[in-house]
C-alpha positions in Angstrom: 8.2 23.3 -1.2 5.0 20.5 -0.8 2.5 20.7 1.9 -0.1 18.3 2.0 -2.6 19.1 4.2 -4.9 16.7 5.4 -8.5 17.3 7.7 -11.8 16.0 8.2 -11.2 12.8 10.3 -12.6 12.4 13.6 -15.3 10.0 15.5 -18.6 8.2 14.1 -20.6 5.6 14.4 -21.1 2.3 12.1 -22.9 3.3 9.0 -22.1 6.7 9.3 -19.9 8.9 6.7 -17.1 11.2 6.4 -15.3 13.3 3.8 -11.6 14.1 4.2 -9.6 16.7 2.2 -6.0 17.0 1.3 -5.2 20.6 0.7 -2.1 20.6 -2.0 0.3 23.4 -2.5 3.7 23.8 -3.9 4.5 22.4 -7.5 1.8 19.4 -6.8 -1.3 20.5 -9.2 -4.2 18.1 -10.5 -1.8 16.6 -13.3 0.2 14.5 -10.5 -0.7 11.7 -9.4 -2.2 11.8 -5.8 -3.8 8.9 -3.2 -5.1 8.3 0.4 -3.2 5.5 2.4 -4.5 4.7 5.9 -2.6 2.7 8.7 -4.5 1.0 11.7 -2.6 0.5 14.9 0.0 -2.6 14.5 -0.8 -2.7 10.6 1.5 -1.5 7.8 0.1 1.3 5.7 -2.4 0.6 2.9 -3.4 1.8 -0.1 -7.1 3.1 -0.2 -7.7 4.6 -3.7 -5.9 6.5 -6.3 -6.7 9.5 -8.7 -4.4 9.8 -11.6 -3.6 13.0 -13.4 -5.7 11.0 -16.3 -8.5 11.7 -13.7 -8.6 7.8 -13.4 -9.1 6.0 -10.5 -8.3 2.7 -8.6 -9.8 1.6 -5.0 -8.8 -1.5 -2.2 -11.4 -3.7 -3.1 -12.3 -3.1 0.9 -14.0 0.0 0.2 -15.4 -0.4 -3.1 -18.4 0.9 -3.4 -18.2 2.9 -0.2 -15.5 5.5 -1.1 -15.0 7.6 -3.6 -11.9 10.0 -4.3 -11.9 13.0 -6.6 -10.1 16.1 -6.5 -10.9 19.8 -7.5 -8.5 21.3 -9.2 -9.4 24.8 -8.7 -8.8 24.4 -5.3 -6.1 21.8 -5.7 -7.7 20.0 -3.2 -8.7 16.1 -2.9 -11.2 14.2 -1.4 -12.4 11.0 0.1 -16.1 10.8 0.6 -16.4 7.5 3.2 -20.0 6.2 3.4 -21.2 3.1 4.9 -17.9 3.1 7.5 -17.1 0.3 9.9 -15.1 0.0 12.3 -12.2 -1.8 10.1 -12.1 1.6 8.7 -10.3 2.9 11.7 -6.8 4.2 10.9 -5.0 7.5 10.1 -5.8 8.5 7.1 -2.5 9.7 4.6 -3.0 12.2 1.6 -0.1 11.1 -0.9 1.8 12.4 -3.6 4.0 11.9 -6.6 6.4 14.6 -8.9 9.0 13.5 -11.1 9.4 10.0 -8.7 9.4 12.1 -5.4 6.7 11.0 -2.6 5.1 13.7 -0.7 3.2 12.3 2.6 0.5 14.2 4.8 0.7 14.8 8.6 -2.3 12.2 8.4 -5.9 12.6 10.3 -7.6 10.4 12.7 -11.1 8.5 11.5 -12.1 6.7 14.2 -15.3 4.3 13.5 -16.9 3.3 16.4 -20.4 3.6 18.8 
């Protein structure tokens, strides 16, 4: 059985930072493929970035240069360090992942930008 098991979120202000974690367990390990989605309220769910099990990585060119994903596989855990947020960043944050063409979703956690 997956769990994905996401924390981290809550409230700050413009400028201000962040860093979410996706705990994995089950048969997801750092060879799958694993993201963070977010979806505002009365938007469709969107891709943020990507970590492969290459250890390669993709981004929305929104956050580009302000968030960064990486993963420890020790502790088969990811990561999304925010920086620089604003309040388009406001959503609930997804962990996502893929085995063998099966998509495993987080419970999802609040990030709230805002003064």
């Amino acid at each position: 059985q997956v769990q994905l098991v996401e924390s981290g979120g809550g409230l700050v202000q413009p400028g201000g930072s962040l860093r979410l974690s996706c705990a994995a367990s089950g048969i997801i390990s750092s060879l799958n493929n694993m993201g963070w989605y977010r979806q505002a309220p009365g938007k469709q769910r969107e891709l943020v970035a990507n970590i492969f099990g290459s250890g390669n990585t993709n981004y929305a060119d929104s956050v580009k240069g302000r968030f960064t994903i990486s993963r420890d596989s020790a502790k088969n855990t990811m990561y999304l360090q925010m920086n620089s947020l604003k309040p388009e960043d406001t959503a609930v944050y997804y962990c996502r992942a893929t085995n063998w063409g099966i998509v495993y979703w987080g419970q999802g956690t609040q990030v709230t930008v805002s003064s």
